[in-house]
N, C-alpha and C positions, 0 to 999 in steps of 0.2 A: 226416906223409906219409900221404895216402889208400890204402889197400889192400883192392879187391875180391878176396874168395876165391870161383868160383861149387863149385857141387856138383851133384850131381844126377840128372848124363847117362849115356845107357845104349845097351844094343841093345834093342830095342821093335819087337814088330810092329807091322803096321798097324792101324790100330784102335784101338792101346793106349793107355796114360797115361804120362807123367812128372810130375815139379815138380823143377824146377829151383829153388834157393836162393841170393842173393847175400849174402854178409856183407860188411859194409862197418867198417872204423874208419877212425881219424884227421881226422874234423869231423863236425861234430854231422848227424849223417843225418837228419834230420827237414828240415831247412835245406832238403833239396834235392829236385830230379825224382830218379827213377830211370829209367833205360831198359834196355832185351835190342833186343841185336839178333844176326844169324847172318850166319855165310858159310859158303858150300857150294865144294869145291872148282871152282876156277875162276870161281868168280864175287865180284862187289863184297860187301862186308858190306851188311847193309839192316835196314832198323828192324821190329822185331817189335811189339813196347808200350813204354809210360813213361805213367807213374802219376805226379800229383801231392805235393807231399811231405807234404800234410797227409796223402794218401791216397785224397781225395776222388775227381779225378778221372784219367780216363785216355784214354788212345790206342792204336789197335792199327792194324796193316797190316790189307786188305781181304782176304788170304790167310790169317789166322787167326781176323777177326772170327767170334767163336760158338763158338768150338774152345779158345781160350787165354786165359787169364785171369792178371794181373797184380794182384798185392797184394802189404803191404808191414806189417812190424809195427816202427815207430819204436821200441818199446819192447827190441826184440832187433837193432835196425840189421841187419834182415835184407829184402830184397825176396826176392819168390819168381814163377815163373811156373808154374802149371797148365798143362800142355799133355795137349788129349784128341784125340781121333780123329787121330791121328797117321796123316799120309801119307808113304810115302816119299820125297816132293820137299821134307818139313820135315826132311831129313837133313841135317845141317850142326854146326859148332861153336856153339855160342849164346854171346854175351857179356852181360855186364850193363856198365852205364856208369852215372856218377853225372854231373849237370851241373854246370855250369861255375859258374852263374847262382845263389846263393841266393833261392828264394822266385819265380822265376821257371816259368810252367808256361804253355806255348802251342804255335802250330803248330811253330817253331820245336824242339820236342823231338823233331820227324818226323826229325830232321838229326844225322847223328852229330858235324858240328863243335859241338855243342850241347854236347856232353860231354867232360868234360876229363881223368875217371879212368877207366879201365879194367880188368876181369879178366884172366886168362888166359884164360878159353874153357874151354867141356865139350864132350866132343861127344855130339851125337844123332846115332843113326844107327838107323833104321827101314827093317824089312825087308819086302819084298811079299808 
């Protein structure tokens, strides 16, 4: 059985930093994409980043390109995300998801049916 635990999340003004950390067991993490995404109350979950599983490559939403950063250390089946210049509309619970797909890395990870396991969520919440 897959189990995402995230960590991470906080209260942060604006401006500030986090990193957010996924750990993941129960199949070989390296196999797979990773992705984060958020919901803010009221609204849909939506894709933040996913990182390839070698590591190589990545994806991010056009609302944190340059601001958030997605990396991932196979060696500790840990993903992480960087989050810098925090705004308060990046207030929201963040999830991480593993995919479904071993070995598979395309647009298709823009899509949370792409992901088959789940965290429970941290939240961020940044203040103005």
């Amino acid at each position: 059985q897959v189990q995402l635990v995230e960590s991470g999340g906080g209260l942060v003004q604006a401006g500030g930093s986090l990193r957010l950390s996924c750990a993941a067991s129960g199949r070989t993490f390296s196999n797979y994409a990773m992705g984060w995404f958020r919901q803010a109350p009221g609204k849909e979950r939506e894709f933040v980043a996913a990182m390839s599983p070698g590591g190589i490559r990545t994806y991010y939403a056009d609302s944190v390109k340059g601001r958030f950063t997605v990396s991932r250390d196979n060696a500790k089946n840990t993903v992480y995300l960087q989050m810098g210049s925090l705004k308060p509309e990046d207030t929201a619970v963040y999830y991480c998801a593993q995919a479904s797909v071993a070995g598979r890395f395309n647009s298709r990870n823009y899509d949370r049916n792409e992901y088959d396991y789940w965290g429970q969520g941290t939240q961020v919440t940044v203040s103005s």
